[in-house]
C-alpha positions in Angstrom: 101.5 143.6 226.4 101.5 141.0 229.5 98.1 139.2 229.4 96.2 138.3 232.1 93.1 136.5 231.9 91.0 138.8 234.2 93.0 142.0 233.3 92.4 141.9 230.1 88.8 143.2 231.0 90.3 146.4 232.2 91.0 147.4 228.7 87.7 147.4 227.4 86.4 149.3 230.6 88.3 152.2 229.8 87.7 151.8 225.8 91.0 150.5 224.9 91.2 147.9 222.1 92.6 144.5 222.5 94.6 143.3 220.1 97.6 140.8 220.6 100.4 143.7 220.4 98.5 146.6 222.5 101.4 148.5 224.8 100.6 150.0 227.7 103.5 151.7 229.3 104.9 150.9 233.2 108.0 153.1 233.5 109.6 153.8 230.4 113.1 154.9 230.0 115.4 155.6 227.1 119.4 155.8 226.7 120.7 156.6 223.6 119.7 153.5 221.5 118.1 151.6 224.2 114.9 151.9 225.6 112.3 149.9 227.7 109.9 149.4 230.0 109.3 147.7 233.4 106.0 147.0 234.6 104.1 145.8 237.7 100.8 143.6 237.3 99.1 142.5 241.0 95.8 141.8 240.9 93.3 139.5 244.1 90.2 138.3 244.3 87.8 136.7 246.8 84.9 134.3 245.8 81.9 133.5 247.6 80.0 130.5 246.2 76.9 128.3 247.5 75.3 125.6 245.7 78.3 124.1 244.2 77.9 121.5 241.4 74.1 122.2 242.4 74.3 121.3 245.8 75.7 117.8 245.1 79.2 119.8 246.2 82.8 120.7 245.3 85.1 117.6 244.0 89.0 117.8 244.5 89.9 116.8 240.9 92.9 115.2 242.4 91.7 112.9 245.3 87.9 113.4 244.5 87.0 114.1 248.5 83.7 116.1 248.9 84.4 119.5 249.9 80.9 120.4 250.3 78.5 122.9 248.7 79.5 126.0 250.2 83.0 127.3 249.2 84.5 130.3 249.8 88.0 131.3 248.4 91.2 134.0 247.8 93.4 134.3 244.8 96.0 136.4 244.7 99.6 137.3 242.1 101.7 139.1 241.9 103.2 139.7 238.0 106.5 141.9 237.3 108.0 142.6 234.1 110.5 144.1 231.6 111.3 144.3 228.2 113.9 146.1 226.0 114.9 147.4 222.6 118.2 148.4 221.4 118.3 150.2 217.8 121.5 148.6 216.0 120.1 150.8 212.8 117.4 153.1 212.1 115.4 150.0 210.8 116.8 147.3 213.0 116.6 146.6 216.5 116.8 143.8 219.0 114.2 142.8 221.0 113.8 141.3 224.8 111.5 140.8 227.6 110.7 138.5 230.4 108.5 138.7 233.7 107.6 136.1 236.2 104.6 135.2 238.3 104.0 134.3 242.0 100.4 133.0 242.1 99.0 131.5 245.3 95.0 130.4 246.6 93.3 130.7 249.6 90.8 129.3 251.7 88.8 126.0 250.4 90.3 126.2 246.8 88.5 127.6 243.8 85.0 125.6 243.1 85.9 123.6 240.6 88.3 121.7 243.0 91.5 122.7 240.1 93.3 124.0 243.0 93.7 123.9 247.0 94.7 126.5 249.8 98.1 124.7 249.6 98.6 125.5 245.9 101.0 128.2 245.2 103.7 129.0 242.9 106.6 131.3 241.6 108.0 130.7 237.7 109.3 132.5 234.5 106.0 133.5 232.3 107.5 135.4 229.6 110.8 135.1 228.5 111.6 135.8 224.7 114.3 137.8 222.8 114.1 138.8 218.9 114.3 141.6 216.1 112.8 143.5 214.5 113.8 144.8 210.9 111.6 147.3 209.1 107.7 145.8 208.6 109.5 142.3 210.2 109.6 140.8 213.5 111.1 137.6 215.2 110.6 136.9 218.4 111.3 133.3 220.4 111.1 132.1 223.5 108.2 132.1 226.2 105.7 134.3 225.2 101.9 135.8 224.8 99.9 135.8 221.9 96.5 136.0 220.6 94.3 135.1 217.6 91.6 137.6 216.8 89.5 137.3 220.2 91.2 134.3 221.5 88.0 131.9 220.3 90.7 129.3 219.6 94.6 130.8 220.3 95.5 132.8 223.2 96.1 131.4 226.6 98.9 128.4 226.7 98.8 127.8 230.5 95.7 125.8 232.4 96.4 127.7 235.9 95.6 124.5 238.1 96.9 123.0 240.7 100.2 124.0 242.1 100.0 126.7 239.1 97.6 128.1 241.7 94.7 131.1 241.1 92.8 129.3 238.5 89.7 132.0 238.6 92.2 134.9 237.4 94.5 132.8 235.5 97.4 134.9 235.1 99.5 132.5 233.3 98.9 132.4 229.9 102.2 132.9 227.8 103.2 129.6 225.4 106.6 128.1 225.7 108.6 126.9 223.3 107.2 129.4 220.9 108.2 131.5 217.6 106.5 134.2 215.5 106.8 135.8 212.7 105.5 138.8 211.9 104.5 141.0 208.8 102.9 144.9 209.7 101.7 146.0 206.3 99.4 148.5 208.0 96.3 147.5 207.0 97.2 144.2 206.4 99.4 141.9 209.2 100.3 138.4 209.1 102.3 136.1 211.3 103.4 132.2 211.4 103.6 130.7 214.4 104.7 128.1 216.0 103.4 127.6 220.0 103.9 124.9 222.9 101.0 124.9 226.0 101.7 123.3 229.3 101.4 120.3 230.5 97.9 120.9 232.1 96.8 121.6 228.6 98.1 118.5 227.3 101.6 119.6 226.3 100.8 120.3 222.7 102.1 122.0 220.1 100.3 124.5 217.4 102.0 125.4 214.2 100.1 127.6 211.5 99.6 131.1 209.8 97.1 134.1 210.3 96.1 136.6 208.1 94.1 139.7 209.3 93.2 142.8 207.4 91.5 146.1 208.3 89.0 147.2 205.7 89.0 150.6 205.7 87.8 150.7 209.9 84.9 148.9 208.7 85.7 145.2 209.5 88.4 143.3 209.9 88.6 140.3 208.1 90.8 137.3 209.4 91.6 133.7 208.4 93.8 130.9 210.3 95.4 127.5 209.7 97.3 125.8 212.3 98.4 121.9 212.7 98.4 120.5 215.9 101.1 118.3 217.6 100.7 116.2 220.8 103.9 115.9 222.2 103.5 114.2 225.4 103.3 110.4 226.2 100.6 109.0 223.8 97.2 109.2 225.4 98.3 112.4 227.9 95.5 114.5 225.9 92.8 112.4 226.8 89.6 112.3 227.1 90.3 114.5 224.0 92.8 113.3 221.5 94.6 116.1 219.4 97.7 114.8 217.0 97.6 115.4 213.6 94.6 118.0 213.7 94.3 120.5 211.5 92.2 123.8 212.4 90.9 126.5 210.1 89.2 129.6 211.1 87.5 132.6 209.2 86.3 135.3 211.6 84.5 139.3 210.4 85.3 141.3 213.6 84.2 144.7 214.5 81.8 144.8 211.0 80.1 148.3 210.8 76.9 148.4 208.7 76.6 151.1 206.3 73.9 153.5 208.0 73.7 151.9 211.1 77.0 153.4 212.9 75.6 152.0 216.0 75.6 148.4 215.4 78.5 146.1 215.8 78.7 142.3 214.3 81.3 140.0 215.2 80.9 136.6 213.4 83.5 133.3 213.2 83.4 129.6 211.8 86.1 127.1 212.7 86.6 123.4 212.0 88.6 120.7 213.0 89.7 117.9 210.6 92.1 115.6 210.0 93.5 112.6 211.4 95.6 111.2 214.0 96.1 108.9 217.2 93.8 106.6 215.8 90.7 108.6 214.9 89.5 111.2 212.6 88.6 115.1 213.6 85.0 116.3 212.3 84.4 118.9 214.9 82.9 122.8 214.2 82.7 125.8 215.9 80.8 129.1 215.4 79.5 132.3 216.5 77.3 135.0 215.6 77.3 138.6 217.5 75.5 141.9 217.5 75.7 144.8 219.8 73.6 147.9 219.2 74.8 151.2 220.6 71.8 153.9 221.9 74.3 156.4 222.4 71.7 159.3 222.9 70.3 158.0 226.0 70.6 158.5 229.3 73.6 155.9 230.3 74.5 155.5 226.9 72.8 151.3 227.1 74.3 148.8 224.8 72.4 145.9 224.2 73.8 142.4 222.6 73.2 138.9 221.7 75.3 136.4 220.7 74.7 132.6 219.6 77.7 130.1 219.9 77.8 126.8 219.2 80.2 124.0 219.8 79.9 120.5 218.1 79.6 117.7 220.5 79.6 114.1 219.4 77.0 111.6 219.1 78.5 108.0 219.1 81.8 108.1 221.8 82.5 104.5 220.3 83.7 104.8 216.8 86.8 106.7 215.5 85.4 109.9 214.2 85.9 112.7 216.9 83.7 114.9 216.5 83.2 117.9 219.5 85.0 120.0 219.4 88.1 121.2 221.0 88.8 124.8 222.4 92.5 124.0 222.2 93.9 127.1 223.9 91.0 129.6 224.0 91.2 132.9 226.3 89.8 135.4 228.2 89.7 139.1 227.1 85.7 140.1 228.5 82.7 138.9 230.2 81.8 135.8 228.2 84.6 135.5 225.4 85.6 133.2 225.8 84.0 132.0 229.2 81.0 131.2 229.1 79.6 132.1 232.0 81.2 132.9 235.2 80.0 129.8 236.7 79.2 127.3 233.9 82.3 128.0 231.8 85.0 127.8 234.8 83.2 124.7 236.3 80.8 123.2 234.3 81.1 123.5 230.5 84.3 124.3 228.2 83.3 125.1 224.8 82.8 122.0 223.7 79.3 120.0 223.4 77.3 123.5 223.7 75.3 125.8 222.4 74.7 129.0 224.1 72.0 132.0 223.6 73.5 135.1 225.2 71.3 138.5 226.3 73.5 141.4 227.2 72.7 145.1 228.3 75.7 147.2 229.7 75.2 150.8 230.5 77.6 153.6 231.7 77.0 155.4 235.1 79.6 157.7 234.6 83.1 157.6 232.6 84.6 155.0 235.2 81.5 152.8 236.4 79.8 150.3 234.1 76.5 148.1 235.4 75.7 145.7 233.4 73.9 141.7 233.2 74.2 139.0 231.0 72.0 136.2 230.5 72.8 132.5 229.1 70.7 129.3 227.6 72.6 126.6 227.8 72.1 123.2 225.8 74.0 120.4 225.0 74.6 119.9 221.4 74.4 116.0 221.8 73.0 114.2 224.5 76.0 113.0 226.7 77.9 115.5 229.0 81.5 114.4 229.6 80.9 111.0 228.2 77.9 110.4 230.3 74.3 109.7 228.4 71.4 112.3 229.6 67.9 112.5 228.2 67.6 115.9 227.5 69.9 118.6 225.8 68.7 121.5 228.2 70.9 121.9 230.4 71.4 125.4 232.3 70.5 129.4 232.6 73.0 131.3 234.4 72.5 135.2 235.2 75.1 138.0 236.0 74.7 141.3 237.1 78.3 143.2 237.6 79.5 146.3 238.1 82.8 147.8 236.6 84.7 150.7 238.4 87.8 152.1 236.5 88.9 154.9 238.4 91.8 155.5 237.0 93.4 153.3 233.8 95.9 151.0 236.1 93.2 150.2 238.3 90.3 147.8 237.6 88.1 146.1 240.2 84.7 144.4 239.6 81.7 143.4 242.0 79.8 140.4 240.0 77.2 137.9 241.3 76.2 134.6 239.2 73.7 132.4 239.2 73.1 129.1 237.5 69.4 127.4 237.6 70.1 123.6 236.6 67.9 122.2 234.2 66.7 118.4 232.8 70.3 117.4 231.8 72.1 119.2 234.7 69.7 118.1 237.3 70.4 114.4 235.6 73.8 114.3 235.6 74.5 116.0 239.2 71.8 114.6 240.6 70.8 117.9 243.1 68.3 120.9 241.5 70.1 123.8 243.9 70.9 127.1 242.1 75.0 127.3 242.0 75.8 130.6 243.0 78.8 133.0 243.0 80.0 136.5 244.9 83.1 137.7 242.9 85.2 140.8 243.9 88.2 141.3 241.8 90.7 144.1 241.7 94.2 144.7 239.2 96.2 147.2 239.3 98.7 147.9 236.5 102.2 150.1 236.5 
């Protein structure tokens, strides 16, 4: 499966699970004891947005010239790809597969100022070859791969700057990489050993996960992974990362006995361990619950969700202790964005804590309307290193709308809105709302 950030939406619109090794076909062909697949991803958007940074205006994060409160950009890639498998025996076969992406950006450059109208790019994403041998599989190389919802593992590529189209993101395999894995049925298991980019930090994640399906009533998961900054001492700062260690325990998809409508998702994560100079002391955590009124008219889901991020309270001593999103993803609206606005511009999973309202209903079986609200705070009072006086920082409201007509194509109508409050208005210095008009479309073959 070839991620993309924005695409991977699509699968939930039309009910599809998303797992790290979900296949959907392109053309498919088959020769004796070949076969294979070549595939098409393009997928454009256009963004309105007023208000930036709440009216104090967009920043060029590499020559920090003012672009001005009212931005308006394009994105646009285009993503083909192949892969093949040639059975040597009935329980062996070698694996391959590559694709590349041409990414470019339009107009005044996204809103966050990670990328210009100049920016564009085309460059190897995936390229990997392997085996696989009964339960077994090897595979090296560039590739994509994903930890449970992607709260910590799952995109290795920032999309900024000449990367271009930094709002859809469709760069997101790790270099460098290896996995093994074990497909028990119920239970599967891989180690792993994954290399981000250099807008990332150019670091290196080496660990195991363990995941296991309890009879379709929750799947239980657990990870460790060591971290490895590998380029030029310092290159990972503000954040320092060498010699971290991160363990996660996650209940996803948890039905409870009687209620068949309810879902609960839940994780805990922590970061310790030493390195660079300092010592890690950060957590993360989540708790989820969607509820499922399946008898009524547009069969409404409603959800909330509280995630918090450890931030740190004294930026002076040697003890680091918010925490890092390392290489988080992007599979639906707010997981693991935050917010349309306040996680792509504003806040990164690190130093927050987020209350999250949710009601999604079905017009019919290829339209979806639905709105999402967020509380934002600070979990400590600094944002990016900066003292404030208060922790309350934002609200931001969405209200989209989903239209799958048919399952290679996906396009979305969303507008955002982020009220600052105390710590917001402190830091920026402007009380505007920050505002944005999204229409996205991908189409998949």
């Amino acid at each position: 499966m070839v991620f993309t950030k924005r695409f991977s939406r699509a699968l939930l619109a039309v009910g599809l699970p998303l797992t790290s090794h979900v296949a959907w076909a392109g053309y498919t062909f088959e020769d004796g004891n070949l076969k294979g697949e070549v595939n098409l991803t393009v997928g454009g958007a256009t963004l309105f947005s007023r208000g930036v940074n709440f009216g104090s205006g967009r920043v060029d994060a590499r020559n920090g010239k003012n672009g001005g409160a009212r931005i308006n950009w394009q994105e646009f890639y285009v993503k083909p790809g192949a892969k093949f498998e040639y059975a040597v025996q009935p329980d062996f076969s070698l694996l391959a597969g590559g694709s590349l992406v041409a990414a470019s950006t339009f107009g005044d450059g996204d809103a966050g100022g990670f990328t210009r109208s100049s920016d564009g790019k085309v460059a190897a994403e995936e390229l990997y070859g392997g085996f696989r041998a009964g339960e077994w599989k090897l595979t090296a190389g560039r590739q994509n791969y994903m930890i449970g919802t992607g709260f910590i593992v799952m995109d290795g590529n920032l999309d900024q700057h000449k990367d271009a189209a930094y709002w859809l993101g469709p760069r997101t395999a790790f270099k460098d990489s290896a996995i093994l894995a074990w497909d028990h049925g119920a239970l599967k298991s891989q180690a792993f050993t994954l290399r981000t980019d250099d807008d990332l930090g150019d670091f290196r994640m080496t660990g195991v996960n363990l995941d296991y399906n309890l009879d379709d009533q929750v799947t239980l998961g657990a990870m460790a992974l060591k971290v490895n900054a590998l380029g030029p001492r310092g290159s990972t700062l503000p954040r320092r990362r060498d010699g971290m260690r991160v363990y996660n325990l996650r209940a996803l998809n948890a039905k409870v006995p009687g209620v068949p409508a309810l879902t609960l998702n839940a994780e805990y994560a922590l970061e310790r361990g030493s390195g660079e100079g300092v010592d890690y002391a950060a957590n993360a955590w989540y708790g989820q619950a969607d509820y499922a009124f399946s008898t009524l008219p547009l069969t409404p889901i409603i959800g909330y969700r509280y995630a918090s991020f450890s931030g740190d309270d004294n930026l002076s001593d040697n003890r680091q202790k918010a925490w890092d999103p390392l290489s988080k993803g992007f599979v639906d609206w707010s997981t693991w964005l935050i917010g349309d606005v306040v996680g792509n511009y504003l806040l990164f999973n690190s130093n927050e804590n987020v209350q999250q309202f949710s009601l999604k209903t079905h017009l019919n079986d290829t339209v979806t309307l639905g709105a999402i609200h967020y509380q934002f705070w600070l979990d400590e009072k600094n944002y990016m290193g900066a003292p404030v006086n208060d922790r309350r920082f934002a609200d931001e409201s969405v209200v989209f709308l989903d239209w799958t007509p048919t399952p290679s194509f996906y396009t979305s109508l969303s507008y955002n809105w982020v009220k600052p409050l105390a710590a917001a208005k402190q830091v920026f210095g402007d009380d505007q709302t920050f505002s944005a008009l999204e229409l996205y479309f991908t189409y998949r073959y």
